[in-house]
DOFI-205151 format. One record per atom (N, C-alpha, C): x, y, z; atom name; residue in one letter. Coordinates in steps of 0.02 Angstrom, whole numbers, always signed. Example, Ala and Ser with C-alpha at 12.3 -4.5 7.8 and 13.67 -1.06 7.14 Angstrom:
      px      py      pz  atomo  residuo
    +660    -284    +390      N        A
    +615    -225    +390     CA        A
    +660    -165    +390      C        A
    +642    -112    +354      N        S
    +684     -53    +357     CA        S
    +645      +2    +394      C        S
This chain:
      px      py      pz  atomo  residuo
   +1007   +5340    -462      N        X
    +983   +5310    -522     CA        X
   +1039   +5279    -563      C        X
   +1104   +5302    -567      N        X
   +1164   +5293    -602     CA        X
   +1177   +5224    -564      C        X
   +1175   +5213    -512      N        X
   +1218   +5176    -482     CA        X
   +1165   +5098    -480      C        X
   +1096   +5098    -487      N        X
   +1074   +5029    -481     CA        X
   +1058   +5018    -553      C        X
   +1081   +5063    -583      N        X
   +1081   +5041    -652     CA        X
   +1140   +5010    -673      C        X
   +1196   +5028    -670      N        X
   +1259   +5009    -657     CA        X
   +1276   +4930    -630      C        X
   +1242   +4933    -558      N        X
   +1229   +4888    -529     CA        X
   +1199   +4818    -574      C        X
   +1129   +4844    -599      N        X
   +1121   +4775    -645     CA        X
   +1129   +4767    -697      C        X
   +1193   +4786    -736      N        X
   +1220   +4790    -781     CA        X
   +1264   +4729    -756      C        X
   +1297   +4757    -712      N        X
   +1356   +4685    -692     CA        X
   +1350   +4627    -665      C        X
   +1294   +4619    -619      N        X
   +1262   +4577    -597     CA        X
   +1264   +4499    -614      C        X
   +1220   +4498    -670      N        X
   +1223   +4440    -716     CA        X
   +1306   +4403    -725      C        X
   +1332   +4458    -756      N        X
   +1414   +4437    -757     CA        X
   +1431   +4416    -704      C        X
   +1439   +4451    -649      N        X
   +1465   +4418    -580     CA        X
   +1442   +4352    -576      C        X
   +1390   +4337    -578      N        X
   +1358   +4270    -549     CA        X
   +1352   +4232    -600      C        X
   +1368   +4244    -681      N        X
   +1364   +4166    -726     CA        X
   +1409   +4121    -703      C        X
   +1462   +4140    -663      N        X
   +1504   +4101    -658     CA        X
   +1498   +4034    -604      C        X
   +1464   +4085    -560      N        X
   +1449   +4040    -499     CA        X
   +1381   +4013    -511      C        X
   +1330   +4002    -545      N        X
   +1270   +3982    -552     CA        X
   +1277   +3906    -552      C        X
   +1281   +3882    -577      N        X
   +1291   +3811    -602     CA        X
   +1301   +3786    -510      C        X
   +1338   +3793    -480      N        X
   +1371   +3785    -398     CA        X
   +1310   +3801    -358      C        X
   +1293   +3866    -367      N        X
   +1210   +3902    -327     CA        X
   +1169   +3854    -333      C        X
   +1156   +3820    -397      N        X
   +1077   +3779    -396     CA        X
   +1109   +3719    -361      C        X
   +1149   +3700    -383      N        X
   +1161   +3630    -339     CA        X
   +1184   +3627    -246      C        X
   +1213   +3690    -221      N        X
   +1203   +3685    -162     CA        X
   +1144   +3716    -120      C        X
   +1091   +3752    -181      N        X
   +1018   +3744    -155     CA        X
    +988   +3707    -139      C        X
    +998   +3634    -193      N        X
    +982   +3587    -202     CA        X
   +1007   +3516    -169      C        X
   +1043   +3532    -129      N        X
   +1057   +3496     -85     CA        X
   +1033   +3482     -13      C        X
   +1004   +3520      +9      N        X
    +946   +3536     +72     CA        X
    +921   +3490     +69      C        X
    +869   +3510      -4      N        X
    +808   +3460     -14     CA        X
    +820   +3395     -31      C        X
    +884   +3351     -40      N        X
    +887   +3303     -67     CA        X
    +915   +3272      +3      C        X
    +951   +3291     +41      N        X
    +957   +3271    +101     CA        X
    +895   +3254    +148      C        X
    +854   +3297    +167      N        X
    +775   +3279    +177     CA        X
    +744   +3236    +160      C        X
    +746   +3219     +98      N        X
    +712   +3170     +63     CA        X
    +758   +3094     +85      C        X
    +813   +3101     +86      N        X
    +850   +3039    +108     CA        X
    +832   +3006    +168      C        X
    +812   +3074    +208      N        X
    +815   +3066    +288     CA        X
    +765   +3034    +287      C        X
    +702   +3051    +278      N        X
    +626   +3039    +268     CA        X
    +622   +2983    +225      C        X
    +657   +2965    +188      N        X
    +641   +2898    +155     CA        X
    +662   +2848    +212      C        X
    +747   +2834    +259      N        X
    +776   +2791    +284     CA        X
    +727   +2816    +345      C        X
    +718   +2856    +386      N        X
    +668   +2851    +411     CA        X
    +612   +2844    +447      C        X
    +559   +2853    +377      N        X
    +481   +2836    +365     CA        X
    +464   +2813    +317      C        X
    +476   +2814    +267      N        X
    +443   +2754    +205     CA        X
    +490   +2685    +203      C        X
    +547   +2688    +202      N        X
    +573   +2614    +228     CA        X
    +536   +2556    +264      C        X
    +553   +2606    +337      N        X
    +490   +2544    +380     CA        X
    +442   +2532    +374      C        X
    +397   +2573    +346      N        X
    +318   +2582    +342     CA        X
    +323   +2516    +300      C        X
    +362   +2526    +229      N        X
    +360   +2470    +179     CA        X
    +383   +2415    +203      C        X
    +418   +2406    +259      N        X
    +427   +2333    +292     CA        X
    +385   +2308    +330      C        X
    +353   +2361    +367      N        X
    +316   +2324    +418     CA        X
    +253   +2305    +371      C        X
    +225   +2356    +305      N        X
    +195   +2309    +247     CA        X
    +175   +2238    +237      C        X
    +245   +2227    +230      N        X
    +297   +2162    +181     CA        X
    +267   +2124    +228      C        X
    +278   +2137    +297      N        X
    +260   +2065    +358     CA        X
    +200   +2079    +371      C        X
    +154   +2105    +364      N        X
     +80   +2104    +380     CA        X
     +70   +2061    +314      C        X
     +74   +2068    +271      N        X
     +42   +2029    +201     CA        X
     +70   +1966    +204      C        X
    +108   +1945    +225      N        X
    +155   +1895    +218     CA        X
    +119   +1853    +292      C        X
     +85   +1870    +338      N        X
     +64   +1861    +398     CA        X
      +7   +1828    +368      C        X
     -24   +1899    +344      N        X
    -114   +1879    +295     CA        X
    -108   +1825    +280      C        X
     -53   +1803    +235      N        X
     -57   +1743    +178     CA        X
     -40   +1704    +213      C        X
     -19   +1682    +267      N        X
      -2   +1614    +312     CA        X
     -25   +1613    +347      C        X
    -107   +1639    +369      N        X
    -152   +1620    +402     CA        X
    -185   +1545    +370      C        X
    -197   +1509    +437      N        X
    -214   +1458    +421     CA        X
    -295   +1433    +476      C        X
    -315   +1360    +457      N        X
    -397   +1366    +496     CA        X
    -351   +1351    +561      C        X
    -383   +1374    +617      N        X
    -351   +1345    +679     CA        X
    -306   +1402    +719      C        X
    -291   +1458    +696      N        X
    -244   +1489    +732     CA        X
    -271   +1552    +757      C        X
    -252   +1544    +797      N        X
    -269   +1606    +860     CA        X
    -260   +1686    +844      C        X
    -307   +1725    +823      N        X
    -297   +1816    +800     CA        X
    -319   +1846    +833      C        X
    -286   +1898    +829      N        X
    -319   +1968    +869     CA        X
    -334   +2030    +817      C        X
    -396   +2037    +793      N        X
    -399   +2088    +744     CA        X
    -407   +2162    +769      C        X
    -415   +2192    +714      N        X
    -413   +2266    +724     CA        X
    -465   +2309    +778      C        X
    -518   +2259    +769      N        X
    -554   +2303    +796     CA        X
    -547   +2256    +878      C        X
    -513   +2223    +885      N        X
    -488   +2205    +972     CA        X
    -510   +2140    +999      C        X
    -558   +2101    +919      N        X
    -589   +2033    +940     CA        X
    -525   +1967    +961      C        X
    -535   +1953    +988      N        X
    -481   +1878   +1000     CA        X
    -516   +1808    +958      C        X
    -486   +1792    +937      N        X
    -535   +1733    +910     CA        X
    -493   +1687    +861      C        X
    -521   +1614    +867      N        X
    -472   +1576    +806     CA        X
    -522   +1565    +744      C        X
    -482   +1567    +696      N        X
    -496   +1550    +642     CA        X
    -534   +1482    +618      C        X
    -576   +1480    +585      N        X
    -641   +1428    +587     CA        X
    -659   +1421    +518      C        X
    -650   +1501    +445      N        X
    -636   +1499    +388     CA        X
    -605   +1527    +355      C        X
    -582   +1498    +288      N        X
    -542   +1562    +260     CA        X
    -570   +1560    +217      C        X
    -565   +1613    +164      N        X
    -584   +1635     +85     CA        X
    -550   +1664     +66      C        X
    -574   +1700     +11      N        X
    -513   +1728     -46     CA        X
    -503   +1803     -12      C        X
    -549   +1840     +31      N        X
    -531   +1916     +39     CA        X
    -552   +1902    +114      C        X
    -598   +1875    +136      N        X
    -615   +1864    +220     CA        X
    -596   +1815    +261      C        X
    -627   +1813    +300      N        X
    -592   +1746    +354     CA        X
    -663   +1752    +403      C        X
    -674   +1696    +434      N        X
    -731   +1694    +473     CA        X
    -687   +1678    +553      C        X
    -706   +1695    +612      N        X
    -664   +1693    +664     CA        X
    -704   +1669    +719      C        X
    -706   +1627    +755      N        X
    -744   +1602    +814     CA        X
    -715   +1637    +872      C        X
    -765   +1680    +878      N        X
    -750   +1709    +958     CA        X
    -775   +1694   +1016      C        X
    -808   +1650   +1014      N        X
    -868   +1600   +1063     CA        X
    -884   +1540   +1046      C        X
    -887   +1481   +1083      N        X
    -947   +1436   +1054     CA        X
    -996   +1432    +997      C        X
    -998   +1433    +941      N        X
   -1046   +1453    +922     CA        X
   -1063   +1504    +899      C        X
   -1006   +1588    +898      N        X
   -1027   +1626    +892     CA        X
    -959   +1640    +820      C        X
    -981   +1676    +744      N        X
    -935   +1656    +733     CA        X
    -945   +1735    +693      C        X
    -896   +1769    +674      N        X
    -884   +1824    +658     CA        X
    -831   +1830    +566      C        X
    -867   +1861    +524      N        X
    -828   +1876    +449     CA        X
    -795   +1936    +456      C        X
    -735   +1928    +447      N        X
    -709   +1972    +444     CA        X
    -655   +1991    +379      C        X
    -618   +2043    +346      N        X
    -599   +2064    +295     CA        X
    -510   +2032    +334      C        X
    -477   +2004    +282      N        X
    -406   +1970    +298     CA        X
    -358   +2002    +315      C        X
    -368   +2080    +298      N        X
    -338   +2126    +319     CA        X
    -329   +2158    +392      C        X
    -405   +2135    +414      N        X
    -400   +2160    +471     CA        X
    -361   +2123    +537      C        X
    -342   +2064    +520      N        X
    -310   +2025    +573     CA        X
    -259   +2066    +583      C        X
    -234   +2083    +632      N        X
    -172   +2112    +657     CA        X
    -130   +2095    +684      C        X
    -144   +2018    +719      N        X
     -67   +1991    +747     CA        X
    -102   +1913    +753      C        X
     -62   +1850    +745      N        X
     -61   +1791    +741     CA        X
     -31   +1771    +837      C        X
     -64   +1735    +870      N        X
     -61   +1732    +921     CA        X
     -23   +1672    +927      C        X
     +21   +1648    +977      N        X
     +51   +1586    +987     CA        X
     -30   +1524    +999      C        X
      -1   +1480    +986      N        X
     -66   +1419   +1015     CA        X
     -79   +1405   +1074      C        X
    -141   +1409   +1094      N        X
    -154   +1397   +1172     CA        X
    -163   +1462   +1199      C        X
    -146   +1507   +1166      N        X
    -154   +1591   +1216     CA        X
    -237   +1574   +1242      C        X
    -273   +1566   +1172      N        X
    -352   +1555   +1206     CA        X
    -366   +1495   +1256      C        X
    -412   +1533   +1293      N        X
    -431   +1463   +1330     CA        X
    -508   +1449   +1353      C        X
């Protein structure tokens, strides 16, 4: 009983000194992690972003897409949030501008 009483009596003293040092090389783990995980996974994510939107917006009538859900087809309209896509003769499909997923060279269709 004498002795862990004793014990946290001094305790505190021992360690004011070093506290200030303790939280910050606790705190260093987690800030390293977060570095890692930003360079990465949120970096690229936010680039490959940047060029999908930037893709969106330089769609034009006439060019060849492959959307999300796997249609091939060129472009026939645009609007402010959709795009209409000819995947046939005659057959013509609305779709949301988002969903285009890759801009095809000219002539891929045939």
């Amino acid at each position: 009983m004498f002795i862990s009483s004793a014990f946290a009596q001094t305790a505190p003293a021992a360690a004011a000194g070093g506290d200030m040092m303790s939280s910050l090389t606790s705190m260093l783990p987690l800030v390293l992690m977060f570095a890692v995980l930003y360079f990465v996974m949120i970096r690229p994510q936010m680039k490959k972003q940047k060029e999908h939107r930037a893709m969106i917006d330089a769609l034009a009538k006439g060019d060849e897409v492959i959307t999300a859900g796997g249609l091939l087809g060129r472009v026939s309209k645009l609007g402010e949030g959709f795009v209409s896509v000819e995947v046939a003769d005659g057959v013509e499909v609305q779709l949301q501008r988002a969903s285009v997923v890759q801009v095809l060279p000219k002539g891929t269709m045939k």
